[in-house]
C-alpha positions in Angstrom: 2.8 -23.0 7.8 1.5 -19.7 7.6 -2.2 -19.6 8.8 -5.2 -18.5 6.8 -7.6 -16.3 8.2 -10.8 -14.2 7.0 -9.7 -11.0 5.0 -8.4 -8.7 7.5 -8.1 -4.8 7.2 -4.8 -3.2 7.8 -4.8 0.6 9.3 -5.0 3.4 7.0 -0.9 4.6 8.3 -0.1 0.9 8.1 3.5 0.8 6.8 2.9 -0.4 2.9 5.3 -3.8 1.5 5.8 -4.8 -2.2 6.0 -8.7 -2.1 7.8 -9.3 -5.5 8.5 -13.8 -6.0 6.7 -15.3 -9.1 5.3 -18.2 -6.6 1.7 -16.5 -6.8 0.4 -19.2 -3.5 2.7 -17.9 -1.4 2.6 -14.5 -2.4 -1.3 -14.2 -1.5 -0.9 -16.7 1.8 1.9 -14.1 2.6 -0.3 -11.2 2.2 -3.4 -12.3 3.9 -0.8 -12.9 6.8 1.3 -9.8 6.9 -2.3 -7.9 6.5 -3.5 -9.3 9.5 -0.5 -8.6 11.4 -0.4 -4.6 10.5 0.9 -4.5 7.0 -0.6 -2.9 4.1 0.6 -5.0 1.0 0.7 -5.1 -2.8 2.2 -8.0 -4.9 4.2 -8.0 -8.4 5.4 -11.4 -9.9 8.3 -10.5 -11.4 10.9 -8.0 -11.7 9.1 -6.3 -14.6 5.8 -6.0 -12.4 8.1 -4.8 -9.8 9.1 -1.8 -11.8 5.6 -1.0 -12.8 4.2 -1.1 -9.4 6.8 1.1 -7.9 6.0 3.8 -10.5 2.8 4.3 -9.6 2.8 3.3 -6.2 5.3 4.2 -2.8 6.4 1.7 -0.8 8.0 1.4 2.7 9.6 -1.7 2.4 10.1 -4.5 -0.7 10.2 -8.1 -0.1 12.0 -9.5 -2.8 12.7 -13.6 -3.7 15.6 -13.8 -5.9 14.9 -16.7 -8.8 12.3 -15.2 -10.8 12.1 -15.8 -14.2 13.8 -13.2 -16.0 15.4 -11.2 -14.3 16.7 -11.6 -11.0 16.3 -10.4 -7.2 19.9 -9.7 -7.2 19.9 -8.0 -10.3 16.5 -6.0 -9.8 18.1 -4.8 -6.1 21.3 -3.8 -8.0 19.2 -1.3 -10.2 17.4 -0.6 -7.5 20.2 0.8 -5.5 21.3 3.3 -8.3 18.8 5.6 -7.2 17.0 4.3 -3.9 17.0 2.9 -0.4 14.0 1.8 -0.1 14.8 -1.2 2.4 15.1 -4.3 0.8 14.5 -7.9 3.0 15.7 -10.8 0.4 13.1 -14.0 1.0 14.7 -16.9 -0.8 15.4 -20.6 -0.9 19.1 -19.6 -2.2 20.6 -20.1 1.3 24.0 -20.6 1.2 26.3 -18.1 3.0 28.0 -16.8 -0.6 24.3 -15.9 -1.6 23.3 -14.3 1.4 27.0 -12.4 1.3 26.2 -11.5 -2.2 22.5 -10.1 -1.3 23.8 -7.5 1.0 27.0 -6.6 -0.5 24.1 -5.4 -3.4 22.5 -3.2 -0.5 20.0 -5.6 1.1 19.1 -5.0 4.4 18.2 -8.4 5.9 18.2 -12.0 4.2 15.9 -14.4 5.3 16.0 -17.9 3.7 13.1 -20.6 2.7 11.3 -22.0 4.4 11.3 -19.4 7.1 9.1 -18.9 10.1 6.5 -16.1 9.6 6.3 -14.5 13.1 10.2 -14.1 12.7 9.6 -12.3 9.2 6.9 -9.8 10.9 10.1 -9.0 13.4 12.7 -8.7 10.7 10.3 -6.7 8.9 9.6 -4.4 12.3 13.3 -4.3 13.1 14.2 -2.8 9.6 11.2 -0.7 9.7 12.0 0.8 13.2 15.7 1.7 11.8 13.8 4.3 9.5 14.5 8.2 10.3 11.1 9.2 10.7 9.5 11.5 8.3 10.0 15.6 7.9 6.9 16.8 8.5 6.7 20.9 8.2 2.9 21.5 8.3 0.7 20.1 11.5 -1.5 18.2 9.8 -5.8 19.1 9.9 -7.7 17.2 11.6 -10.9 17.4 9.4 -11.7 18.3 6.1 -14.7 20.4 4.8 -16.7 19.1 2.1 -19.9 21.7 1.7 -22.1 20.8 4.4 -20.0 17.7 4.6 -17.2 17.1 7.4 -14.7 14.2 7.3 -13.1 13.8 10.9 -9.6 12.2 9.4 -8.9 10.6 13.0 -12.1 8.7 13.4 -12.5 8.1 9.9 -16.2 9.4 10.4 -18.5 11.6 7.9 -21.0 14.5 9.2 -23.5 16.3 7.2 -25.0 19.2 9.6 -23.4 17.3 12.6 -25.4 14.1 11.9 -23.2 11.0 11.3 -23.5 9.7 7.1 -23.0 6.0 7.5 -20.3 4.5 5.2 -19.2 1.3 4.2 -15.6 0.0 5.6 -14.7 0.2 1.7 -16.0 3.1 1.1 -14.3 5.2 4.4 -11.1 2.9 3.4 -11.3 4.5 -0.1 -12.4 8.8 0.9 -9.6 8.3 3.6 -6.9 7.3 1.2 -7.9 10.5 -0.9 -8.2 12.4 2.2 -4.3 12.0 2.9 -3.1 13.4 -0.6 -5.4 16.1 -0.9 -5.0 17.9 -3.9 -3.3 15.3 -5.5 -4.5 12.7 -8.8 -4.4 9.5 -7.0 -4.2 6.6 -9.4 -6.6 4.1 -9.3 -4.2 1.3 -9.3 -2.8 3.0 -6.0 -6.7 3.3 -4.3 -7.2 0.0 -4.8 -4.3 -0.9 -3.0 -4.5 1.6 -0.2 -8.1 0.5 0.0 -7.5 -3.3 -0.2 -10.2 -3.9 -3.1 -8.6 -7.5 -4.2 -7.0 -6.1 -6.8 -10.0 -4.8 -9.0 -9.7 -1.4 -9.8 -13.1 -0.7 -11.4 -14.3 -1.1 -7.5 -12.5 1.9 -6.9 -15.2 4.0 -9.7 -18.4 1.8 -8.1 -17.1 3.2 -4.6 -16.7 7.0 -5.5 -19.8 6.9 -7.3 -21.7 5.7 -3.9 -18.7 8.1 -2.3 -20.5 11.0 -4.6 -24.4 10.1 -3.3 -23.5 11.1 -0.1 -21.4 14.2 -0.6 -21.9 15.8 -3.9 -24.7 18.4 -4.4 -24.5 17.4 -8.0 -23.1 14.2 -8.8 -22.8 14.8 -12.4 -20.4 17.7 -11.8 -18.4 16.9 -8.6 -17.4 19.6 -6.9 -15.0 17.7 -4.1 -14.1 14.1 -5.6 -13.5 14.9 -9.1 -12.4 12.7 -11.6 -8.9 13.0 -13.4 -9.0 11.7 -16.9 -6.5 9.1 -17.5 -5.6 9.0 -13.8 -8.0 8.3 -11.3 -9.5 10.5 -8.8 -8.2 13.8 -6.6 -10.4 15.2 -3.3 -10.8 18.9 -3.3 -12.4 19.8 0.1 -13.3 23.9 0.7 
């Protein structure tokens, strides 16, 4: 049984799963578990939700059931595979040997039956993850960013106007963070809310960067450093 705790926050780097089984119970039990334990996690419910979330979205890892209505694990990984290795860890009640045979011969990486233990899914998980080549980087990233009078301090996740601290809400430094690491770059507010862990309701996201643009905006009617991108979502400019 997987225990059920009060909604945790996962790290801003935490590595990001896409938990795809039409079973929506234990999809959010899962969740509120793998959170709590260093994951950062978004849910689809079938294969079709699948596809759409990893449109918009990038993920490190997919946990993916196999009997889904439509179509299935097996046949989702299968496309998958044509043009990505994104790791795959098949969590199923199909547990006979020919099914787990037939999940990696389509490019799974692990295969973990149902009913499984949780704290040995957090280690399969780890184990996969730890396999990863580690990414290119060819810049060193900043440190801080300038916003006007405004300083963001990316390790501490802490704002300064003039040296004095601006106080922010946990969703609020969640949600200026995210945009802080894509600078430059129309974030989607599908992909805020689930870097920022709003529950799944996107118009949070606009309620945060209009209290986001209170405290750094000179003019909140024409941002000049968390500007809005129509039909996207939102892209940080700093000096």
């Amino acid at each position: 049984m997987i225990p059920i705790d009060d909604e945790p926050q996962p790290p801003l780097a935490a590595p990001h799963l896409l938990i795809v089984d039409d079973d929506s119970r234990l999809r959010s039990v899962l969740k509120r578990y793998l959170v709590k334990n260093g994951f950062l996690v978004t849910e689809a419910s079938d294969a079709g939700d699948a596809r759409a979330k990893l449109k918009s979205l990038e993920f490190d890892l997919l946990i993916l059931d196999v009997m889904m209505p439509g179509e299935t694990g097996f046949e989702l990984l299968t496309h998958l595979r044509k043009d990505t290795r994104v790791p795959v860890l098949m969590l199923t009640a199909m547990s006979e040997p020919s099914d787990r045979i037939n999940g990696l011969e389509r490019g799974a990486d692990d295969y973990l039956p149902k009913p499984f233990e949780p704290r040995e899914l957090v280690l399969r998980l780890r184990n996969i993850l730890a396999r990863l080549p580690p990414p290119m980087t060819t810049v060193e990233p900043v440190a801080a960013l300038q916003l006007g009078d405004c300083a963001l301090d990316l390790k501490r996740g802490e704002l300064t106007r003039q040296g004095a601290l601006v106080h922010l809400t946990a969703g609020e430094q969640a949600l200026l963070l995210a945009l802080a690491h894509h600078v430059g770059e129309p974030v989607s507010r599908e992909a805020l809310s689930a870097y920022s862990q709003f529950s799944g309701n996107e118009r949070t996201v606009d309620v945060q960067i209009t209290r986001l643009r209170r405290k750094i905006e000179r003019d909140q009617k024409y941002p000049r450093y968390l500007q809005t991108v129509r039909g996207t979502g939102y892209v940080l400019k700093p000096d």
